[in-house]
C-alpha positions in Angstrom: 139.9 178.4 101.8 143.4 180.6 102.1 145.0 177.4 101.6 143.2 176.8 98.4 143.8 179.9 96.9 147.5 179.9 98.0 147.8 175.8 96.3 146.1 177.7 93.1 148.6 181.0 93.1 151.4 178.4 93.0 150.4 176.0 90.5 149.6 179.1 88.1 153.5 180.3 88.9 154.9 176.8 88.0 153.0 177.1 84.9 153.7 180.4 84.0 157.6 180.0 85.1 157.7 176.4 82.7 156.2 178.2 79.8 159.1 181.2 80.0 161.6 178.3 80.6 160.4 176.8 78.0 160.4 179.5 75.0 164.1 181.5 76.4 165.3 177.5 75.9 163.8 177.8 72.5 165.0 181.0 71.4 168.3 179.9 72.6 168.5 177.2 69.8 167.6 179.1 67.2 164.1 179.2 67.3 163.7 179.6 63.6 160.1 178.0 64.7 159.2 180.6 66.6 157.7 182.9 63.9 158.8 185.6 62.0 160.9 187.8 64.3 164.0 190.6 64.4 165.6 187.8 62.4 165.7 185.3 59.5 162.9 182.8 59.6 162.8 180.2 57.4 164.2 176.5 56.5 165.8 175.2 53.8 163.6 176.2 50.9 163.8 179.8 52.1 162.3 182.5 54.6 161.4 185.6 55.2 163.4 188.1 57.4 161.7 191.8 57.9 162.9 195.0 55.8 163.9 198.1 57.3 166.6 201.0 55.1 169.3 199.0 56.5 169.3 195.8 55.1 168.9 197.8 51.8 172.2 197.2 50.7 172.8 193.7 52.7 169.1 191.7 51.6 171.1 189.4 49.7 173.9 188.5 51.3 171.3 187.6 54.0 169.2 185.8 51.7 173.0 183.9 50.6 174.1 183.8 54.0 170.6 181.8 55.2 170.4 179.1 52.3 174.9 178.9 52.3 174.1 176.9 55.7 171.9 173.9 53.9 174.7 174.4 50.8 172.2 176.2 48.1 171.9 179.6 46.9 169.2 181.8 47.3 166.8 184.2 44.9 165.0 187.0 46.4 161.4 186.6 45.4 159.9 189.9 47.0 161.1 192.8 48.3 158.4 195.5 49.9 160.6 198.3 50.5 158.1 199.9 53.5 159.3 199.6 56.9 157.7 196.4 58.8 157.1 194.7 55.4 159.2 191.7 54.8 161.6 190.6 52.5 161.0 186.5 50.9 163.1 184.7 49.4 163.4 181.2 48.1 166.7 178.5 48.6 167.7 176.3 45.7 170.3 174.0 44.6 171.2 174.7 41.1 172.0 177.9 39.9 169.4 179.4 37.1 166.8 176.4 38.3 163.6 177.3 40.3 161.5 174.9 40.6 157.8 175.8 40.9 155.2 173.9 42.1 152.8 172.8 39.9 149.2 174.2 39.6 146.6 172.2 40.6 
């Protein structure tokens, strides 16, 4: 029986020590997947990164900074200026064209 309970007690720490290998490998890559977080999240047809009174004067050359890495530019689409709120915004590759998607 103790030997059991000890083969259980390891298998669940293998598990548990391949899950946080697992995500502190992810977040090492970026982990733009992840969710949103202290950071940018997004892809290449924009993201979302959270809004605090810092970023107040910086939102975007964030926003720029995120979208300059798949070569487009960016427009800010929403700013709630409440702390924990986020700020979205929206990558695209001509300047003065959004394009919307159609309504269904």
């Amino acid at each position: 029986m103790i030997r059991n309970i000890m083969i259980a007690l390891v298998l669940v720490l293998l598990v548990l020590a391949a899950g946080l290998s697992a995500s502190t490998s992810a977040m090492a890559w970026g982990a733009e997947f992840a969710g949103p977080g202290p950071a940018v999240t997004g892809n290449d047809i924009g993201g979302i990164f959270p809004y605090s009174p810092d970023v107040e004067p910086i939102y975007r050359d964030i926003a720029a900074d995120h979208c300059a890495r798949w070569g487009r530019f960016a427009k800010v689409t929403s700013i709630h200026r409440v702390y924990g709120e986020y700020v979205g915004f929206v990558c695209y590759d001509r300047p003065g064209r959004i394009i919307s998607q159609p309504s269904s």
